[in-house]
N, C-alpha and C positions, 0 to 999 in steps of 0.2 A: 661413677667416673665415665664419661665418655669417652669413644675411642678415640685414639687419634692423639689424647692428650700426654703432654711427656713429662709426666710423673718419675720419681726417683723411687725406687722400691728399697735404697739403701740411703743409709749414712757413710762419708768419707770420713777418715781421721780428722780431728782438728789437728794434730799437728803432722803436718806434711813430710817430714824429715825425721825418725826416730830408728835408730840403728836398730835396735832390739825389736821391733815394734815388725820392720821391714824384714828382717830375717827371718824371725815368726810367721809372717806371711808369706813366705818363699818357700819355706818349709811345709806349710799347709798346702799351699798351690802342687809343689810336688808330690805330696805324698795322697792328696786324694783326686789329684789330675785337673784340675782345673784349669779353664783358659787364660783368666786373666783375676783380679784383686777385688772385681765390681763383682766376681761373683761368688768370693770369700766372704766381702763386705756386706752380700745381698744376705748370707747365713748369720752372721753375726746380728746385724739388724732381725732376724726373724728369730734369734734368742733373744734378743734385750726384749723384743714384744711378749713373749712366753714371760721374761722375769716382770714385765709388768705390769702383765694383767694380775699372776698369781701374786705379788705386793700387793696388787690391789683388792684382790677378795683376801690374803690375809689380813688385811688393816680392815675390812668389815667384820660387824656383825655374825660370827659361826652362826647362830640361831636363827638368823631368817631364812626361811624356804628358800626365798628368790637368790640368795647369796649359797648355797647347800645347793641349787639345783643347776646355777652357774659353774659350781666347783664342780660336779660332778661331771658336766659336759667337755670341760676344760680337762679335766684328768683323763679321762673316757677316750678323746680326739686325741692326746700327746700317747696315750696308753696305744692305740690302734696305730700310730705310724710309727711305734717305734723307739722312742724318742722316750719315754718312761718304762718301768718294771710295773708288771702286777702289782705289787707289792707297795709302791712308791704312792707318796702325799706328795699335797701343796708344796711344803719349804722344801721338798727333793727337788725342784723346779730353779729354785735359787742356786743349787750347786750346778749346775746343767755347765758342760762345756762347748766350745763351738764341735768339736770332735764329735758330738752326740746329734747332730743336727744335721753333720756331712756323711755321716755312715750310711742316713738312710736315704741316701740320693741314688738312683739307677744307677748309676754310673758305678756309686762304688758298691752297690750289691752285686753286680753283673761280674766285676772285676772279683770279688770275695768271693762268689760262686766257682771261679776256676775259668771264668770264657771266655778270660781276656787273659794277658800275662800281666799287663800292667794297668793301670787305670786310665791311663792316653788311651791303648787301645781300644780299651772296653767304652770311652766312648765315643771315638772313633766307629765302633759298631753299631755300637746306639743309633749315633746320625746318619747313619748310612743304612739304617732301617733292619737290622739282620738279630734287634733283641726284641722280643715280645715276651707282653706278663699274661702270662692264660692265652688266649687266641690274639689279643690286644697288641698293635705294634704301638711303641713310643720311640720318637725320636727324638726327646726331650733330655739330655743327661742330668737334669736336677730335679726331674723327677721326683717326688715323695714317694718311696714306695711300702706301701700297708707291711703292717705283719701277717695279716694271711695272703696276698698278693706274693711275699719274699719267694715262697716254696715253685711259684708259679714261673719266674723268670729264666726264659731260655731262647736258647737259638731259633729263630724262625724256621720251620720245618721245610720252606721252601729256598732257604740262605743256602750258599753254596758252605759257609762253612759249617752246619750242622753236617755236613758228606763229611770235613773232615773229622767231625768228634765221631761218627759212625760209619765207618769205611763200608762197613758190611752192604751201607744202603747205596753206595758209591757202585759196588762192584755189582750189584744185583741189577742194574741198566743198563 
């Protein structure tokens, strides 16, 4: 895809007006801080791809390599951000909820970590450049963040509010 082109990364509802549908979404919006519905809709859409590619290598062949070696990358990728358990197959992919898909966004690990109060905040912090994962700044709040990346995310060491998580370093200047 070339730059510049303006592709849609989501689907909208087909129906426009759905009482239960819109409250649903207000309640998401709030609760893992989001800006606006396109970027609700942006997660929902990158579930329904997760359910179907894994429909799709269920309805193949188990016994060919190329279909076994496709599963294995696909399990391997959702196992690495998060998004599945060790433990977890293919049809655990079909239960998958949108809830599974927003936990692991920066925004709301940084917030789950303690370094925000609320999830506006945190990412609030995020774009104003004051969280980094290992040395790395991201000022992206939807973010994918790894499972070994998670341990990593903190206050930037030169952010004025890592002073206030550690006063000591505050008073030492």
């Amino acid at each position: 895809m070339p730059l510049g082109t303006d592709t849609k990364q989501y689907e909208t509802p087909n129906h426009p007006y759905q009482g239960e549908r819109i409250a649903s979404e207000h309640s998401l919006l709030d609760r893992y801080g989001l800006s606006n519905k396109e970027e609700l809709w942006r997660a929902q859409s990158e579930l329904r791809s997760y359910r179907r590619e894994a429909r799709e290598l269920l309805g193949q062949a188990q016994d060919d390599e190329v279909v076994i070696r496709r599963s294995e990358e696909f399990l391997g990728r959702l196992k690495r951000v998060g998004i599945l358990d060790e433990g977890d197959e293919l049809g655990d992919i079909l239960s998958l909820e949108i809830e599974d898909v927003l936990e692991r966004r920066l925004q709301t690990v940084a917030y789950r970590k303690g370094l925000a109060n609320t999830p506006q905040q945190a990412r609030q912090f995020i774009i104003h450049g004051h969280i980094v994962i290992g040395e790395q700044r991201h000022c992206i709040p939807s973010y994918v963040v790894d499972v070994d990346e998670q341990d990593l995310v903190a206050f930037d060491e030169n952010s004025p509010l890592a002073d206030d998580l550690h006063p000591e370093r505050a008073e030492g200047q």
